[in-house]
GUMARBA-827669 format. One line per 2 residues: number of its first residue (from 1); for each residue y, z, x of C-alpha. Coordinates in pm, whole numbers. Last residue first. Layout:
# GUMARBA-827669
NUM> Y,Z,X ~ ...
//
This chain:
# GUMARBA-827669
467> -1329,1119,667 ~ -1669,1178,487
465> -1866,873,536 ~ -2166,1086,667
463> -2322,1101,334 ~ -2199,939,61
461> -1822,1091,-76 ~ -1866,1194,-449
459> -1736,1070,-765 ~ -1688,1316,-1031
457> -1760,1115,-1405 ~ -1718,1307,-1707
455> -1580,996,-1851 ~ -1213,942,-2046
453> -1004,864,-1724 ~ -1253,615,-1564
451> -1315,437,-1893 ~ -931,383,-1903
449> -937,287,-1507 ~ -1287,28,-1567
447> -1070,-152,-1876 ~ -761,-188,-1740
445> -826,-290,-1350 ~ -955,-660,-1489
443> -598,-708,-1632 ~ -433,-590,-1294
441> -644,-864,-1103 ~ -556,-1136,-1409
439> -180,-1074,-1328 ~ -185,-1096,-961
437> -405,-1384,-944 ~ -143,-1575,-1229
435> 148,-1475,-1020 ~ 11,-1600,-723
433> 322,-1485,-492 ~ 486,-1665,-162
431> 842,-1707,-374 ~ 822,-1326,-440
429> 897,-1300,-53 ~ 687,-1204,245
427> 884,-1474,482 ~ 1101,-1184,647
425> 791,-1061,809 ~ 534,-775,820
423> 299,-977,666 ~ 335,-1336,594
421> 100,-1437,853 ~ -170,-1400,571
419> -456,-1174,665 ~ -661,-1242,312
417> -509,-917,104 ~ -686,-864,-191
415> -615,-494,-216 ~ -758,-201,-396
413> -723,140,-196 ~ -923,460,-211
411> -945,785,-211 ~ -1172,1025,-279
409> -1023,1368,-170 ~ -1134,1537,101
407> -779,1637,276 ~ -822,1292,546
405> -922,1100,215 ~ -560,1191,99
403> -346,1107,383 ~ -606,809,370
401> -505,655,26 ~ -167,638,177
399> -244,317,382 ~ -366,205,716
397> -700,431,753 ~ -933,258,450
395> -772,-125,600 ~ -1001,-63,935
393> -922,-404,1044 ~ -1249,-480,1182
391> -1419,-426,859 ~ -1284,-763,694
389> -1449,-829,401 ~ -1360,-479,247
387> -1674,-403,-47 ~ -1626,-595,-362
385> -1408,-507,-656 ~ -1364,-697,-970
383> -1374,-377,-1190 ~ -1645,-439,-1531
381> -1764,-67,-1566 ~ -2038,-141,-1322
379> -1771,-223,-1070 ~ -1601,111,-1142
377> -1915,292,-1077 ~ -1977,90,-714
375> -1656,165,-602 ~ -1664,550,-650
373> -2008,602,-525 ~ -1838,658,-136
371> -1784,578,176 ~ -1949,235,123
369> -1603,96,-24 ~ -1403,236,244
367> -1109,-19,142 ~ -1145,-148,-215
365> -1162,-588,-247 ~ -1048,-743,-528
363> -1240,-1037,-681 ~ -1108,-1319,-903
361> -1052,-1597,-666 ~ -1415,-1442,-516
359> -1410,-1304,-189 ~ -1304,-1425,172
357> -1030,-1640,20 ~ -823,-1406,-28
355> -597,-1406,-340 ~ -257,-1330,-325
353> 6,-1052,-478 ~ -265,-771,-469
351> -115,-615,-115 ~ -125,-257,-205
349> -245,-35,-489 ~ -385,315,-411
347> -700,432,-633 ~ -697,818,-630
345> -991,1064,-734 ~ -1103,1386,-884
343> -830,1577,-819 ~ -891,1934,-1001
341> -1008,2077,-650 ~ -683,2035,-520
339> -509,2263,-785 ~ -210,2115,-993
337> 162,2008,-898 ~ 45,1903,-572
335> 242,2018,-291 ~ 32,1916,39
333> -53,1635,-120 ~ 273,1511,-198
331> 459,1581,123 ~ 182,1340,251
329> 218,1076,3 ~ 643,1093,57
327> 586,1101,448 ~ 364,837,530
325> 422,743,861 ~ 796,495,855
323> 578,201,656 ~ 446,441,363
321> 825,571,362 ~ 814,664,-41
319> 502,700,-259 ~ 477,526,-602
317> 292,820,-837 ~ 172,743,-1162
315> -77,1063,-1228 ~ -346,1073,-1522
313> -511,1377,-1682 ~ -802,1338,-1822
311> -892,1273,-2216 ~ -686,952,-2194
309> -452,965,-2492 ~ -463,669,-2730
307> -303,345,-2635 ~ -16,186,-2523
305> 45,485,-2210 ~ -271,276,-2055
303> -113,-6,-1988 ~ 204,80,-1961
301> 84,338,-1654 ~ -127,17,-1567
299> 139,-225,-1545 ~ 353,37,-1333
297> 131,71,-1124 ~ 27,-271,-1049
295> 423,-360,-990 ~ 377,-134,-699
293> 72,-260,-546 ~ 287,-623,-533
291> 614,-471,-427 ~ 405,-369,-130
289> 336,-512,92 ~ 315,-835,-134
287> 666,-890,-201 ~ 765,-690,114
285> 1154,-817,126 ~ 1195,-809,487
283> 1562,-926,487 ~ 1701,-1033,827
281> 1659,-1478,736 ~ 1868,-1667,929
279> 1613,-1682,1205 ~ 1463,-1442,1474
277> 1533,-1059,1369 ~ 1800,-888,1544
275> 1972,-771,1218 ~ 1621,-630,1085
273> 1711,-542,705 ~ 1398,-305,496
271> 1061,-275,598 ~ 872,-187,276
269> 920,118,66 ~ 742,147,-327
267> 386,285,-211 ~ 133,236,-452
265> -37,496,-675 ~ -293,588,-931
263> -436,980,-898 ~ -698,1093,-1179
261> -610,1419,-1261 ~ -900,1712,-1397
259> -731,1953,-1606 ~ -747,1753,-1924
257> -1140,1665,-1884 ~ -1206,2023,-2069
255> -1030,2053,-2405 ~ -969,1731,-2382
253> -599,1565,-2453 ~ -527,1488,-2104
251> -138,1460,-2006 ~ 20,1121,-1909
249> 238,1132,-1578 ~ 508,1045,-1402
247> 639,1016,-1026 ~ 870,816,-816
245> 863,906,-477 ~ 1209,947,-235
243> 1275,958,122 ~ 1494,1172,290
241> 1636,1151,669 ~ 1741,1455,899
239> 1931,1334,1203 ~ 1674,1218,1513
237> 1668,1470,1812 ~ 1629,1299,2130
235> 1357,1172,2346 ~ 1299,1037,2714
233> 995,896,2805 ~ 766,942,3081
231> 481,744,3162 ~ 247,887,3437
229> 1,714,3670 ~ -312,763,3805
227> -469,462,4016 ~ -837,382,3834
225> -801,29,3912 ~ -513,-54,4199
223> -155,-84,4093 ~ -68,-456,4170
221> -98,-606,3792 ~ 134,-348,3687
219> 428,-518,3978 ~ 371,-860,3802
217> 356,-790,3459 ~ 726,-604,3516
215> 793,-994,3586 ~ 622,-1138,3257
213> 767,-858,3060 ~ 569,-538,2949
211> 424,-457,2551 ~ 367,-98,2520
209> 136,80,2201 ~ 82,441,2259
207> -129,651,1963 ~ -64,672,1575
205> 59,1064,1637 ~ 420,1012,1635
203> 754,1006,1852 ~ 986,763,1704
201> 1069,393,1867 ~ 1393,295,1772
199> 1405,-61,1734 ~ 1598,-306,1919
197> 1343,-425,2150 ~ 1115,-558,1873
195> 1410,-825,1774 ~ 1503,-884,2125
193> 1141,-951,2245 ~ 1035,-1151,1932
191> 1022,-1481,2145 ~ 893,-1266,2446
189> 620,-1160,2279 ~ 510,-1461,2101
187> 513,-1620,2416 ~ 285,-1361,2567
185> 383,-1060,2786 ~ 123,-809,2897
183> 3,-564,2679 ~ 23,-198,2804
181> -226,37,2589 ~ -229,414,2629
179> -439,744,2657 ~ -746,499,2537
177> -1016,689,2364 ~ -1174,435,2220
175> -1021,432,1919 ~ -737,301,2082
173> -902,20,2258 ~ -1021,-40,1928
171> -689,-59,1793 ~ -616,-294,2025
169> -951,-515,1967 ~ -815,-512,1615
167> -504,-642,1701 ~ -566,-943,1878
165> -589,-1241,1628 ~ -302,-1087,1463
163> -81,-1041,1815 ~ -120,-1444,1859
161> -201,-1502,2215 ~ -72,-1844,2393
159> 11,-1690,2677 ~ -348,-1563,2746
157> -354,-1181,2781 ~ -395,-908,3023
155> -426,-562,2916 ~ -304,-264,3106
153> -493,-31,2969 ~ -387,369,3043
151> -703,539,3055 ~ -807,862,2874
149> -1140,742,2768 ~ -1203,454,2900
147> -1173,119,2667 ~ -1407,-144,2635
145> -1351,-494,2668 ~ -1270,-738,2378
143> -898,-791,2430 ~ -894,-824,2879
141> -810,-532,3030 ~ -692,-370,3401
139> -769,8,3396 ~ -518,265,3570
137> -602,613,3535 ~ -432,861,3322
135> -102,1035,3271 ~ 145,1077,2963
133> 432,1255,2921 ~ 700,1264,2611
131> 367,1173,2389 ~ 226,973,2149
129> 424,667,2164 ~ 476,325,1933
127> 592,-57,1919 ~ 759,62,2273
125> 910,-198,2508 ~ 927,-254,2882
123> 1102,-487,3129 ~ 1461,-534,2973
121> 1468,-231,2746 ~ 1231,40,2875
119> 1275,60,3236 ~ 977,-85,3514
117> 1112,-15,3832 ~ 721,120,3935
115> 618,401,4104 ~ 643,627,3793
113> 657,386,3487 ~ 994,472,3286
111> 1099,523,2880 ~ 1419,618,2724
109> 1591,694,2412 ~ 1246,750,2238
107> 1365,874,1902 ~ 1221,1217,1766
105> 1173,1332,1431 ~ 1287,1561,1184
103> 991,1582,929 ~ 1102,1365,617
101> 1310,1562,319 ~ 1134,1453,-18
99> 1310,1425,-306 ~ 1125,1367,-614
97> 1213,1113,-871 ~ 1080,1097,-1232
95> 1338,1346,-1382 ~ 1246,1733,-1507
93> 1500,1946,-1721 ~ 1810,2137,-1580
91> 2048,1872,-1708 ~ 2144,1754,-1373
89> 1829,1701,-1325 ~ 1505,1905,-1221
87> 1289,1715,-906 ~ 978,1540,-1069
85> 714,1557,-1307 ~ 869,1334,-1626
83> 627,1290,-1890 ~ 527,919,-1941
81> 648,773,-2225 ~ 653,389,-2138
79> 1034,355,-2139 ~ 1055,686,-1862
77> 811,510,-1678 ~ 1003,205,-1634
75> 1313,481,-1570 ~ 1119,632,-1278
73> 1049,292,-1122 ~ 1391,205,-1149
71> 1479,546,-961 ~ 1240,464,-699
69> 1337,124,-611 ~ 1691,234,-605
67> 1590,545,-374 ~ 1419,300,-137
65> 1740,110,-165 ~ 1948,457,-37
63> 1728,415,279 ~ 1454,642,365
61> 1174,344,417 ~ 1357,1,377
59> 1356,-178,23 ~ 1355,-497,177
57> 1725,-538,84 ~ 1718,-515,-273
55> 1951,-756,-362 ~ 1746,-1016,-178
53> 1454,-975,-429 ~ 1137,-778,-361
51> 1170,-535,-648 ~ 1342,-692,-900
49> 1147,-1022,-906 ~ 826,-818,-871
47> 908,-655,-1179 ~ 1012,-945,-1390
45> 730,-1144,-1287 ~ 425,-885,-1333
43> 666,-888,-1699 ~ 609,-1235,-1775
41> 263,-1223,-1641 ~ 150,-990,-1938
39> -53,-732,-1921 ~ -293,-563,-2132
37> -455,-895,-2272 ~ -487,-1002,-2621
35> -803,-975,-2708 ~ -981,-1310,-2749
33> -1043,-1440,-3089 ~ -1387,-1450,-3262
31> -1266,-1129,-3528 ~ -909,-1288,-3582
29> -1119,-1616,-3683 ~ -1336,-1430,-3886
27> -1069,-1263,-4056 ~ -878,-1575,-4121
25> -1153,-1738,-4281 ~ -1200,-1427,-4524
23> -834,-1413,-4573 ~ -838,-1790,-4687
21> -1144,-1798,-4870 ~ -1018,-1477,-5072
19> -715,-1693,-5152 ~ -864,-1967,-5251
17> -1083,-1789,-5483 ~ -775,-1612,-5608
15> -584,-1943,-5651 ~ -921,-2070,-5798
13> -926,-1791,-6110 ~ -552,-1759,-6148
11> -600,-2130,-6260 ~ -907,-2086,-6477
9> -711,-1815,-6652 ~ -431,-2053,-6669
7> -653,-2326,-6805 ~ -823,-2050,-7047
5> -497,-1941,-7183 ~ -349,-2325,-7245
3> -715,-2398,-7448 ~ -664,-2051,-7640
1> -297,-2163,-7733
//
């Protein structure tokens, strides 16, 4: 009996010793293995796939799909448990969608050349206009020459011009000073002319952009140098249209930090159907611009809803009509739902979906980086981001983060965008996407945005960067 009680003592003795070994192996493996990371690829997938697919017909700024886009937005957030800051529901308490009424605007109808037969349509068409009238001297162009102030450029180009290799000596031109710039037919032109022609030109404030036909080429390139002439356009009244941004937000928990808000958005529109574009394809499904920043949002608002309360304040906001002038970001700022001064800083999303192959494979790039110390202290913190490889673009002015920059308010946006031709065409689909790229550049946001929303930190614009 003693011998049979001192085996099975002996016996409880190794099963426990085995047992210890076993939990103390598995701890140290546990301990040497990798976090699991923040985001998963499955889901980048599932969004994107949602977003950008056919069904959602390019998401178009002010159209009911924009609203879609929003609304599913709004529910993702609702799942993570952000707190709702939106319009009131039909229950009287507050949803993740806010509507936003865009200013009523006006729609060139019309648009003539004084002294000329040049009509908008067949011999003339507008990618944009500034004013109902304008006037200035004559100056004949080539891309890469100055601009004079107040001129209207007529600028000659090679036929075999691609607009992307040219556009940043256009905006220059505009930058310049130029009154407006007239670019003469290429092939690309004309093999887009129908498409281009059939959209409504609005009046705005991003300058006067004019492409003219081979033959209305011909009379232009007869008016003398520094001749005055005058386009006039006809305008009329445009119906009221609404756009829509989807909004949420997690509360601070310190006493202090909780009334300062860290901004993170995207814009959810894109360019919608084009019936007269070339090819079978009409549907501009803006997988990378900007399903892509969008999907980033909502990774990082699950991201950082997961885990213990940020001591700031954090805002998810997807901005509507981004493509149509920026209407849901700007009826945002001027309505915030706290004081100005309590925003420390915004970090806009957009175009993430590729790689580009002027950085890294695993860097980002942030627009404006040298304006300010914000950058640089998220880049210590572990962010991937590197200073805008292509300066000539002037990427800092050509998204949302600017309506905010333009009130004082750092802002930035992270991209990776390399200049593919996909942009601003049908072929931007989630087909063209680096899943993996997209999903390790929103893992290497994580970390730098939660230490971002639990410092002290204020960043602060460097001197003479200031917008």
């Amino acid at each position: 009996m003693k011998h049979k009680l001192r085996r099975s003592i002996n016996l409880n003795l190794f099963r426990l010793f085995i047992t210890a070994t076993v939990m103390s192996f598995g701890m140290h493996a546990l301990a040497q293995a990798p976090a699991k990371a923040a985001v998963s690829e499955r889901n980048v997938r599932a969004e994107m796939n949602f977003l950008a697919g056919d069904a959602m017909q390019g998401r178009g700024s002010g159209t009911q799909f924009e609203r879609i886009a929003a609304e599913y937005v709004g529910s993702q957030f609702m799942q993570f448990g952000l707190e709702p800051t939106g319009e009131l529901g039909y229950d009287g308490k507050p949803t993740y969608v806010q509507t936003v009424q865009a200013p009523v605007r006006e729609t060139l109808t019309g648009l003539a050349i004084d002294g000329t037969s040049i009509k908008l349509g067949d011999g003339l068409i507008a990618f944009s206009i500034a004013g109902k009238e304008i006037t200035g001297p004559v100056q004949h162009a080539k891309p890469g020459d100055a601009a004079k102030k107040g001129a209207i450029v007529i600028l000659s180009l090679p036929a075999e011009t691609k607009f992307e290799a040219i556009q940043g000596a256009v905006r220059q031109m505009s930058r310049d000073g130029a009154a407006a710039v007239i670019m003469l037919e290429t092939n690309e032109i004309r093999a887009n002319w129908a498409e281009v022609a059939g959209r409504k030109a609005t009046l705005g404030r991003f300058g006067t952009l004019l492409a003219a036909s081979t033959q209305a080429g011909e009379e232009l390139s007869k008016i003398a140098e520094g001749a005055n002439i005058t386009l006039k356009g006809t305008f009329a009244a445009a119906p009221p249209t609404y756009t829509w941004n989807a909004i949420g937000k997690i509360a601070g928990t310190d006493p202090t930090l909780s009334s300062q808000v860290i901004l993170i958005s995207s814009h959810l529109d894109h360019l919608g159907v084009r019936p007269t574009a070339p090819g079978d394809d009409k549907i501009f499904n803006g997988a990378d611009d900007d399903a892509s920043g969008t999907v980033a949002v909502l990774e990082l608002a699950r991201a950082l809803a997961s885990g213990a309360a940020p001591k700031r304040t954090v805002y998810f906001v997807c901005f509507g009509s981004e493509e149509a002038g920026g209407f849901g970001a700007s009826y945002f700022v001027n309505n915030l739902p706290f004081p100005k001064d309590k925003l420390v800083a915004n970090l806009e999303f957009e175009m993430i979906g590729r790689p580009d192959a002027k950085v890294k494979p695993e860097e980002l790039w942030l627009t404006g980086y040298e304006r300010s110390n914000l950058g640089p202290e998220l880049a210590k913190r572990g962010a991937k981001l590197v200073q805008d490889p292509h300066p000539d673009q002037n990427f800092f002015q050509r998204s949302d983060n600017y309506t905010l920059a333009r009130q004082g308010i750092i802002a930035h946006t992270v991209s990776s965008f390399g200049l593919h031709t996909d942009y601003h065409k049908a072929s931007d689909e989630p087909r063209t996407i680096d899943f993996a790229h997209m999903t390790r550049s929103i893992n290497a946001m994580v970390e730098p945005i939660k230490w971002l929303v639990n410092s002290n930190f204020v960043p602060t614009w460097n001197e003479g960067k200031k917008p």
